[in-house]
Backbone as numpy.savetxt, mean C-alpha at the origin, in Angstrom:
# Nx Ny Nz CAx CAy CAz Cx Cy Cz
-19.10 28.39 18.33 -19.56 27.19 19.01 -19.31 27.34 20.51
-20.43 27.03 21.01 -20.28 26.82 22.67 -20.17 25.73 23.23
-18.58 25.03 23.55 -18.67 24.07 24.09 -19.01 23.56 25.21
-19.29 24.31 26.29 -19.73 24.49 27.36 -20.91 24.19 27.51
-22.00 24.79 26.44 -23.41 24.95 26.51 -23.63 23.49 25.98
-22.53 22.73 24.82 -23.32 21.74 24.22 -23.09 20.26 25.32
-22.11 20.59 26.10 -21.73 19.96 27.22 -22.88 19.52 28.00
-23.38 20.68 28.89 -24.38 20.40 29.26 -25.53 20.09 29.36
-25.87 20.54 27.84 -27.13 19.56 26.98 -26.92 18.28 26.84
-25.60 17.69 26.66 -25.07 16.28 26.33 -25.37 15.35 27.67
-24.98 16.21 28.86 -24.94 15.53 30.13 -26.30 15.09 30.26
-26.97 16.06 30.45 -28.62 16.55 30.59 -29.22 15.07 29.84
-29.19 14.73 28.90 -29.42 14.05 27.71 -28.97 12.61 28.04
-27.47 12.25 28.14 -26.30 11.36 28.31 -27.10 10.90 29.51
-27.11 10.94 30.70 -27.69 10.58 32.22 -29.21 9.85 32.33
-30.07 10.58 31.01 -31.25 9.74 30.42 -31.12 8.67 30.09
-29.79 8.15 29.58 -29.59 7.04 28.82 -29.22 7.37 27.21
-29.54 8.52 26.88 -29.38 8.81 25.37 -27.80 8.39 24.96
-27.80 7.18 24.27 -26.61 6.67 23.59 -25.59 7.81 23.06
-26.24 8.53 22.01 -25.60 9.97 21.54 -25.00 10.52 21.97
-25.59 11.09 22.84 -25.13 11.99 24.09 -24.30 11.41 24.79
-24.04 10.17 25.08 -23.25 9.61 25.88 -21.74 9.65 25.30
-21.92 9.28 24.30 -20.81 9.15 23.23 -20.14 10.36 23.14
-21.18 11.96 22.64 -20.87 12.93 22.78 -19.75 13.38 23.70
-20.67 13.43 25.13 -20.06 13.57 26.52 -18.56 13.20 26.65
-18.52 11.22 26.40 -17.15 11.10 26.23 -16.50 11.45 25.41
-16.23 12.03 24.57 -16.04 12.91 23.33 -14.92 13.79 24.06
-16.21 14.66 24.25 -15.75 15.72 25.33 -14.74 16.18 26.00
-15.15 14.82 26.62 -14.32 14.90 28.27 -12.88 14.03 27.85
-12.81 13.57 26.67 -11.60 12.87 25.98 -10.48 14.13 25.52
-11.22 14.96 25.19 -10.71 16.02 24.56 -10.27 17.17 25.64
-11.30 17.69 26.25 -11.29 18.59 27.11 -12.24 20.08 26.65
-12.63 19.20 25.45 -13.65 20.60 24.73 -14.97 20.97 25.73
-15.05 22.42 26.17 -16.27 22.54 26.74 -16.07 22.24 28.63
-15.31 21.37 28.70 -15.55 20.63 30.07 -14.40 20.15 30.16
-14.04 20.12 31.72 -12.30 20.03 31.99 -11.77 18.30 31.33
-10.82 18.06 31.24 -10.58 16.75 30.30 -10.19 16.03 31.09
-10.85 14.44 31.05 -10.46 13.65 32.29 -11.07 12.00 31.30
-10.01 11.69 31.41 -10.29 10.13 30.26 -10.79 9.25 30.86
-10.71 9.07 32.28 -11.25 8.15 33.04 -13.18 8.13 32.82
-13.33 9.70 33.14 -14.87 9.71 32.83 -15.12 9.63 30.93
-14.81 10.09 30.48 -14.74 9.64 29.16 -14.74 8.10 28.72
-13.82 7.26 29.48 -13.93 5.61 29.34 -15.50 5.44 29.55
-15.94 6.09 30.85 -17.30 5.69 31.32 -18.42 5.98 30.41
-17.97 6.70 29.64 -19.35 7.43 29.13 -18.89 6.60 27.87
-18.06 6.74 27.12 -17.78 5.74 26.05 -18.69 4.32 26.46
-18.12 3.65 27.53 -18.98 2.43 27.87 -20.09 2.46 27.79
-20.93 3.52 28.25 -22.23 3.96 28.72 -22.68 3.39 27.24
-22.28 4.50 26.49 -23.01 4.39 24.97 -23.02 2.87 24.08
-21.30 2.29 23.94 -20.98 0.96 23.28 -21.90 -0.08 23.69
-22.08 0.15 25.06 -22.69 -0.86 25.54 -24.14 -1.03 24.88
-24.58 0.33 24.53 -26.38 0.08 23.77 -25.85 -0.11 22.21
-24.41 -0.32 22.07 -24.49 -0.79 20.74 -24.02 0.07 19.54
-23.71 1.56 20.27 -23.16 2.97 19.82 -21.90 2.40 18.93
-21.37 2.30 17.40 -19.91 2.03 17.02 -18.91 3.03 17.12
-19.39 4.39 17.15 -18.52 5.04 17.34 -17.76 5.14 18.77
-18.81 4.79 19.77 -18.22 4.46 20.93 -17.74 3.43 21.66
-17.57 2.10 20.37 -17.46 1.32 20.36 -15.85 1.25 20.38
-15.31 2.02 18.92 -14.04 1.94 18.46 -13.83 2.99 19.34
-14.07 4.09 20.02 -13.28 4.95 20.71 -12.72 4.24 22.39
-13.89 3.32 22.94 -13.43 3.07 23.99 -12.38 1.74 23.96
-12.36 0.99 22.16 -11.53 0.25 22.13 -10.24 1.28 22.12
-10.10 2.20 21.20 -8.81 2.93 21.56 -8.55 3.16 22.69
-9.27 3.79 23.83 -8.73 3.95 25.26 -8.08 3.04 25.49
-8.95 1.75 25.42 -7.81 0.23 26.53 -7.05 0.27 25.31
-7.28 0.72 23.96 -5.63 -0.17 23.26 -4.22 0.90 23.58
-4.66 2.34 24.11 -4.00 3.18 24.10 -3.10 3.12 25.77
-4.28 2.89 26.13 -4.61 2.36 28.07 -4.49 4.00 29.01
-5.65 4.89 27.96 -6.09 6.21 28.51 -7.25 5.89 29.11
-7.25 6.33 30.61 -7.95 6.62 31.58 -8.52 5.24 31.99
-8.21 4.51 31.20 -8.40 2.50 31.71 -7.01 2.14 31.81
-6.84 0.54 32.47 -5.73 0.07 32.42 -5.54 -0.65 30.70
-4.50 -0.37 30.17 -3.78 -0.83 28.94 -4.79 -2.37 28.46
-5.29 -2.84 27.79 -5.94 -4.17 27.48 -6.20 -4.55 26.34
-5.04 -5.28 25.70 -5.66 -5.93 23.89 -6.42 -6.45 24.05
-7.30 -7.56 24.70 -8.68 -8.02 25.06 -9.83 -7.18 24.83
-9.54 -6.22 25.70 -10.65 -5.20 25.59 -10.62 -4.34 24.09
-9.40 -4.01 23.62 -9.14 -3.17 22.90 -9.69 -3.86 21.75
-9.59 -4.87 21.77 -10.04 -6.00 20.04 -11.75 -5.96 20.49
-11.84 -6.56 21.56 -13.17 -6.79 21.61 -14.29 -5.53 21.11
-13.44 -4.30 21.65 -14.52 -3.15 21.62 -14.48 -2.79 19.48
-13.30 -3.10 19.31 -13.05 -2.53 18.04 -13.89 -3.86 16.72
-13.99 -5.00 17.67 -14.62 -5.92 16.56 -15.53 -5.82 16.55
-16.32 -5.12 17.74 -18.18 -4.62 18.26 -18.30 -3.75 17.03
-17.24 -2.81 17.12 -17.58 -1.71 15.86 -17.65 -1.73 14.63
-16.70 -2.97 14.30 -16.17 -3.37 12.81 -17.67 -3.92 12.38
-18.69 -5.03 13.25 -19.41 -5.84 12.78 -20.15 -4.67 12.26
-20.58 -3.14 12.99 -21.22 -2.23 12.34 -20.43 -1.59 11.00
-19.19 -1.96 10.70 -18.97 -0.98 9.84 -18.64 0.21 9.71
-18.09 0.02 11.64 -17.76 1.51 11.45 -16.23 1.73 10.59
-15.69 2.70 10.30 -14.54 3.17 9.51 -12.96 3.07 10.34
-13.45 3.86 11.60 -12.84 4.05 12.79 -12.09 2.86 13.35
-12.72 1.83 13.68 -12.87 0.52 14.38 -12.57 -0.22 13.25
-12.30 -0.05 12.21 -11.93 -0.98 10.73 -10.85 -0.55 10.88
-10.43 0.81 11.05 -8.68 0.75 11.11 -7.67 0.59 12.21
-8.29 0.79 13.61 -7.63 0.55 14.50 -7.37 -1.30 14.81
-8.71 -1.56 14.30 -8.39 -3.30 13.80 -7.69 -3.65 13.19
-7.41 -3.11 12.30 -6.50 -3.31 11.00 -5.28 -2.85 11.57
-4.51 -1.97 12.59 -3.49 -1.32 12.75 -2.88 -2.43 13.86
-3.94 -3.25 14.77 -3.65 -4.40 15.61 -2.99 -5.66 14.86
-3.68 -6.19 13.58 -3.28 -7.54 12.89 -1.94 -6.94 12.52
-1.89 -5.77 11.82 -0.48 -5.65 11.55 0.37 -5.74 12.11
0.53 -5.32 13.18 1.62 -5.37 14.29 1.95 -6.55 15.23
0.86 -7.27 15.25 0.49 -8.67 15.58 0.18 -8.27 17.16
-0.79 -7.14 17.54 -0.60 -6.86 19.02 -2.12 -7.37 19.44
-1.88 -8.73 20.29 -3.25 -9.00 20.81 -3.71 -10.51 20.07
-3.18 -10.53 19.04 -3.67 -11.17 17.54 -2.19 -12.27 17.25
-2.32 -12.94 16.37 -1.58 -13.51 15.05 -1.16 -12.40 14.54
-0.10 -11.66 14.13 0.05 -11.01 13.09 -0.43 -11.32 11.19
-1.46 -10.74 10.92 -1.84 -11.31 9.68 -2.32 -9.47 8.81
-1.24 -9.90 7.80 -1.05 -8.60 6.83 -2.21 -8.53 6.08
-2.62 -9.47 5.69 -4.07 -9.90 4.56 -5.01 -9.09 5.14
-5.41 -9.43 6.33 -6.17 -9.09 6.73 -6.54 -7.37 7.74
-5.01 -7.45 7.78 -5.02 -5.76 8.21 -5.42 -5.05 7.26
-4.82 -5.51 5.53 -5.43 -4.75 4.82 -6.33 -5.13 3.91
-7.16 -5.77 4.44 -8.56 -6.15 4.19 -9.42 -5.16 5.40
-9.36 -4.99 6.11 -9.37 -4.29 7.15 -9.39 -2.51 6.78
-8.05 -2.21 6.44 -8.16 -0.80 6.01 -8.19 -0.67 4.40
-9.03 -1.91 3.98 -9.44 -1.54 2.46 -11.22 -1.33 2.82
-11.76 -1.82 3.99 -12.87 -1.41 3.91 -13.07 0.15 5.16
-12.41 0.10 5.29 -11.77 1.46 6.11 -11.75 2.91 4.87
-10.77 2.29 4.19 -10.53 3.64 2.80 -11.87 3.71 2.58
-12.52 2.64 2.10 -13.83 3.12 0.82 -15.09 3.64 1.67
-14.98 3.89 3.24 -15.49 5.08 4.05 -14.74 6.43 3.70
-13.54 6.30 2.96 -13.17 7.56 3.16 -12.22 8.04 4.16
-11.83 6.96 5.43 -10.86 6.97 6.00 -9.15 7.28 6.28
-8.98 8.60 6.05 -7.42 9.02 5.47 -6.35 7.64 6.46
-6.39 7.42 7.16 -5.44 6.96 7.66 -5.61 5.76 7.00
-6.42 5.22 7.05 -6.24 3.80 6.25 -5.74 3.68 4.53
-6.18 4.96 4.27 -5.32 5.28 2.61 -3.92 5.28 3.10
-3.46 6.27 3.66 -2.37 6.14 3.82 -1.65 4.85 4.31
-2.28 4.00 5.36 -1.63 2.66 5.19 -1.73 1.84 4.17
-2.46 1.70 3.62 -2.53 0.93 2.05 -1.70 1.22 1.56
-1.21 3.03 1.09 -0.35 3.17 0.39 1.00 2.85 0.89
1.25 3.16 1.96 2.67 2.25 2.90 3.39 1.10 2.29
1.72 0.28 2.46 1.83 -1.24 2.80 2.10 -1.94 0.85
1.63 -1.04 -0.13 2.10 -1.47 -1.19 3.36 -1.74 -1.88
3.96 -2.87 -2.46 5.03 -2.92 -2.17 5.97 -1.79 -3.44
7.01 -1.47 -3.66 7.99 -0.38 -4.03 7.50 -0.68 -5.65
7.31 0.63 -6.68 6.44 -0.07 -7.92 7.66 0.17 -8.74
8.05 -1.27 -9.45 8.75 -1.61 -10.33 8.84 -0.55 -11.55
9.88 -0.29 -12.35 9.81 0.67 -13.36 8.64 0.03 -14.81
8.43 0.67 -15.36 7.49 0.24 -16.58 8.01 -0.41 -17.27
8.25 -1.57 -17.46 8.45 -2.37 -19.02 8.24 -1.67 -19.98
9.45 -1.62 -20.97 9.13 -1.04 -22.57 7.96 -1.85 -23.09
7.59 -1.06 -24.21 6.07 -1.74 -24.52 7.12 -3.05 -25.87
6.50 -3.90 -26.31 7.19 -4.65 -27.14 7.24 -4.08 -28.75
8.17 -4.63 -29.25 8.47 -3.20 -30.53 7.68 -3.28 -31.25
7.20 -2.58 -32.27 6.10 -2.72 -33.28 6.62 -3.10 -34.37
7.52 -3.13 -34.69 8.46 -3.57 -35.99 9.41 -4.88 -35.88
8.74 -5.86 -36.44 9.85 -6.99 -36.51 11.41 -6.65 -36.06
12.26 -6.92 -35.26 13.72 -6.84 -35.31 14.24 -7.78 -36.44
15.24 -7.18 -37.09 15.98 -8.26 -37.99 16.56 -8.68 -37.66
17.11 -10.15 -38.26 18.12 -10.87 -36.95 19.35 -10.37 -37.44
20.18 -10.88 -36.36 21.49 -10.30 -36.61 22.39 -10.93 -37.37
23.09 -10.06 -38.49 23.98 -10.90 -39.51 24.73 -11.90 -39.16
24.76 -13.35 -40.30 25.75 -14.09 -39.63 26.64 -14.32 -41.01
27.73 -14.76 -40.28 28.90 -14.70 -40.84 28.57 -15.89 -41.98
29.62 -15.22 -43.25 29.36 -15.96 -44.46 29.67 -17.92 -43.75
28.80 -18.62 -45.04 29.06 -20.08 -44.50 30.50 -20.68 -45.52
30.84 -21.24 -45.09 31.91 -22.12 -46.04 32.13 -22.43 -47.48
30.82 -23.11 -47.76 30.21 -23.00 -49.39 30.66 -21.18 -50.10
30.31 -20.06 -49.38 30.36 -18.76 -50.08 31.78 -18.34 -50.00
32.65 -18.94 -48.77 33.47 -18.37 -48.18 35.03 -18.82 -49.46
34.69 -20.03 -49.59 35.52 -20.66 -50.90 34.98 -20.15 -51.94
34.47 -19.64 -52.45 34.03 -19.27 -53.65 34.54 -17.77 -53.86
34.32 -16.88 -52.77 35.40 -15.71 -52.39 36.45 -16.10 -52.78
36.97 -16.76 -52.05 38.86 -17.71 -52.06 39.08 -17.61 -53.43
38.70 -18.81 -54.37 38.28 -18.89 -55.47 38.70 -18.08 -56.36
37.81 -17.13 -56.25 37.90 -15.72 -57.33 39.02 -14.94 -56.73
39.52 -14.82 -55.86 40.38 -13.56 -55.59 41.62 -14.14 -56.55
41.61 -15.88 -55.96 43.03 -16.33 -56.13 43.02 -16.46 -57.73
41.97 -16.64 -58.22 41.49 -16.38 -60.04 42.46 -14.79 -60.16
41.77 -13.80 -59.84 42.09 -12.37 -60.41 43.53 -12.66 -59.59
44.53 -13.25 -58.98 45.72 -12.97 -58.73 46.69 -13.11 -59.68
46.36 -14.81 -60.05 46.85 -15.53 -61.06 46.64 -14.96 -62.38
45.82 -14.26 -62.68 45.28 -13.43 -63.95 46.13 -12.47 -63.93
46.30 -11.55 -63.12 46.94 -10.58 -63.02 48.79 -10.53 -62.70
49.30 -11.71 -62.27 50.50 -12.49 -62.29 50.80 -12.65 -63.81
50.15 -13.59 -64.46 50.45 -13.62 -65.65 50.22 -12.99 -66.91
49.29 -11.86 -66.54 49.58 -10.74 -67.12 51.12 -9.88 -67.18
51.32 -9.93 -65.59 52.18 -8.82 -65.38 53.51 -9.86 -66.20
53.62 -11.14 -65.88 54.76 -11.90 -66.54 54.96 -12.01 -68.39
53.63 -12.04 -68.97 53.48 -11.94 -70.29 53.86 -10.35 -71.12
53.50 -9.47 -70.36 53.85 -8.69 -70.33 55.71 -7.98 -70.41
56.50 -8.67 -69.21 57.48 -8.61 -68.97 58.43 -9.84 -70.42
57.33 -10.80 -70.44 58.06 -11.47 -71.86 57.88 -10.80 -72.74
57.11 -10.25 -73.15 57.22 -9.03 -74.45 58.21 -8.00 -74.61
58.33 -7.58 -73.70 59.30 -6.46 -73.62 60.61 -7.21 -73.74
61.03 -8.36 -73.14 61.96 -9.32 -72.76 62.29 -9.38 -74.51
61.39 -10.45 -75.09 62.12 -11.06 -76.48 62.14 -9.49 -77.12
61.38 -8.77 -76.95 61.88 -7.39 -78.07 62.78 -6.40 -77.72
C-alpha cells in the first residue's frame, strides 16, 4: 500500500468537496499514514466531511473535541458530533456515546442508556462495546442445584406418648415376669 499516493488522490478529491475523501484525508493526517500527522488539519477535514452529513466523520471529529486533539477539549461539541452519528447508526459514535452517559461526562450519568447505547454498538460488531457490556454485567451468581427428582422423606420424629407408654408397659411386663421367675424359682430350691 502506498500511503502517500492514496493521500494525494484523497486531497485531489477531498478539496472538490468529495465527503469521502475528506474523511479519508482526515484519517490520514490523524494518523500520520502517508502524510506528516497534524490533528489540527485532520479536525478540519473531519469537519469538512460531518458537515455533508459523513457519520464516520461525524463520530471521529466528536472524538477529537471529546479527546481535545488538535481542537480545544469540548463535551458540547463532542456529544453533538457523536449524536449526528448515532442518528445514522454509526457503530463508532454509538460507543463513544455510550462511553460519555457512563461516566456522566457532558451528560446525566445514565447506565441504561450507555448500555443501550453499546448494545446497539455490539450488534455492528463493535469489539469495544462487547467488551463493555461484558464489564458492565453484574458478577454471575453460582448455579442453583436443579430441584431433586425424588421426593425427600421427612425426617423421623420421635415416638409420641401413646407408643412411648406402651414401650414402658412391656419392658416393665418382661421385668416383673422375669423377677418372679427368678424368685419362684429361688422358692423351689428354698422349700426342697
Amino acid at each position: 500500500q502506498n500511503f502517500s499516493e492514496a493521500a494525494r488522490w484523497y486531497e485531489a478529491a477531498a478539496v472538490q468537496g468529495n465527503a469521502i475523501a475528506q474523511f479519508n484525508l482526515g484519517l490520514m493526517r490523524e494518523q500520520g499514514k502517508g502524510i506528516k500527522e497534524d490533528k489540527a488539519e485532520a479536525a478540519w477535514w473531519y469537519w469538512q466531511s460531518a458537515d455533508q452529513g459523513d457519520p464516520d466523520a461525524q463520530a471521529a471529529l466528536g472524538y477529537l473535541y471529546d479527546a481535545g486533539l488538535g481542537v480545544p477539549k469540548s463535551d458540547p461539541d463532542a456529544l453533538r458530533w457523536y449524536r449526528e452519528a448515532v442518528k445514522q447508526g454509526n457503530a463508532r459514535g454509538q460507543f463513544l456515546l455510550g462511553t460519555m452517559y457512563e461516566a456522566g461526562q457532558g451528560v446525566e450519568q445514565n447506565i441504561d442508556e450507555a448500555i443501550r447505547l453499546y448494545e446497539l454498538a455490539a450488534a455492528q460488531g463493535n469489539q469495544a462495546a462487547i467488551n463493555k457490556l461484558e464489564a458492565l454485567q453484574p458478577p454471575s451468581l453460582p448455579t442453583p442445584l436443579p430441584p431433586p427428582t425424588k421426593p425427600i422423606s421427612p425426617a423421623p420424629q420421635p415416638p409420641s406418648t401413646k407408643e412411648s407408654s406402651g414401650c414402658v408397659t412391656f419392658f416393665v411386663g418382661v421385668v416383673v415376669v422375669t423377677v418372679l421367675l427368678v424368685l419362684g424359682i429361688a422358692a423351689i430350691g428354698f422349700f426342697t
